[in-house]
C-alpha positions as CSV (number, residue, x, y, z in Angstrom):
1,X,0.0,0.0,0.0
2,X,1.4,3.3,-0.9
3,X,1.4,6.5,1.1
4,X,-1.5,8.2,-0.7
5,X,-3.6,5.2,-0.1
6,X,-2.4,4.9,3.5
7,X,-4.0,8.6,4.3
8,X,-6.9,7.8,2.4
9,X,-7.7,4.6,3.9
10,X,-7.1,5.8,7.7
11,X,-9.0,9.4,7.1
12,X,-11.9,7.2,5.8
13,X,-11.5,5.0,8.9
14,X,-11.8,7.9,11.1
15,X,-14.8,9.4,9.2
16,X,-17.3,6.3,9.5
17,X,-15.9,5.7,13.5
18,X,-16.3,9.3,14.4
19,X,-19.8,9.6,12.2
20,X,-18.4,12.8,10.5
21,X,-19.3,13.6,6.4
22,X,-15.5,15.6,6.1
23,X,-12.4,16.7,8.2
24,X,-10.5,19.9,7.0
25,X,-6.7,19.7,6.6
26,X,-6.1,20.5,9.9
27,X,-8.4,18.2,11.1
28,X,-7.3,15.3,9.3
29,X,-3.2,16.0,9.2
30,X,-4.0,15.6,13.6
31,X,-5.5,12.4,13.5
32,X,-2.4,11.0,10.9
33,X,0.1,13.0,13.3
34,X,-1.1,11.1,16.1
35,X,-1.3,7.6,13.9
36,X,1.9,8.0,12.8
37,X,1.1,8.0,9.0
38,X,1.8,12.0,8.1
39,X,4.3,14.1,10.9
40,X,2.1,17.6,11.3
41,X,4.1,20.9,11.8
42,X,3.1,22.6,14.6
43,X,4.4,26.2,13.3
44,X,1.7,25.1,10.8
45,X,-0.9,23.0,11.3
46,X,-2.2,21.0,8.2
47,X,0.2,22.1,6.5
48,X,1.8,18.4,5.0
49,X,-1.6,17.5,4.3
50,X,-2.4,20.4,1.8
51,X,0.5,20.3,0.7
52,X,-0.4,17.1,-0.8
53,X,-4.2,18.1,-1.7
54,X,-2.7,20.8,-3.4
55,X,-0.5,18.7,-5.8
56,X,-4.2,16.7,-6.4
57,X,-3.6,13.4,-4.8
58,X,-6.6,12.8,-2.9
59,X,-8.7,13.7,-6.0
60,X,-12.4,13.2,-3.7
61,X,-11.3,16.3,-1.5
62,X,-12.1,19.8,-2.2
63,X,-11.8,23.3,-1.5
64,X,-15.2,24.6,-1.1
65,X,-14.7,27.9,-1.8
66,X,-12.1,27.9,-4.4
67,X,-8.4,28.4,-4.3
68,X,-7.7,30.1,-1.1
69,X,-10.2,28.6,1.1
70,X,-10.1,25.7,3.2
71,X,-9.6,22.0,2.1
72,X,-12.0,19.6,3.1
73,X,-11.3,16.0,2.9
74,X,-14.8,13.8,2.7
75,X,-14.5,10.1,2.7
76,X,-13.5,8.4,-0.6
């Protein structure tokens, strides 16, 4: 399983156990801090996370508002 996958699989994991439709960046990069499965920085917070979403490879996840606004990662 690659890395992508990894993050995809554990953010949709934590979706149906928590009962939640979407975590933001921010959101999501804590819980895969605390798993172990993507470090955070805590000078920025989510910032690994969209750095990836940005590159487009979580293609399900979306910025709701357009570039600029926040990402928001539903499950896949």
């Amino acid at each position: 399983m690659d890395r992508i996958d990894r993050i995809v699989k554990y953010i949709d994991l934590c979706l149906v156990k928590n009962h939640k439709e979407y975590y933001t960046a921010i959101e999501a990069n804590k819980l895969l801090d605390e798993a172990g499965i993507l470090r955070d920085r805590p000078e920025r917070h989510g910032a690994p996370l969209r750095e990836i979403l940005r590159a487009g490879l979580i293609s399900h996840a979306y910025q709701f508002k357009g570039k600029h606004s926040k990402w928001y990662v539903p499950h896949s």
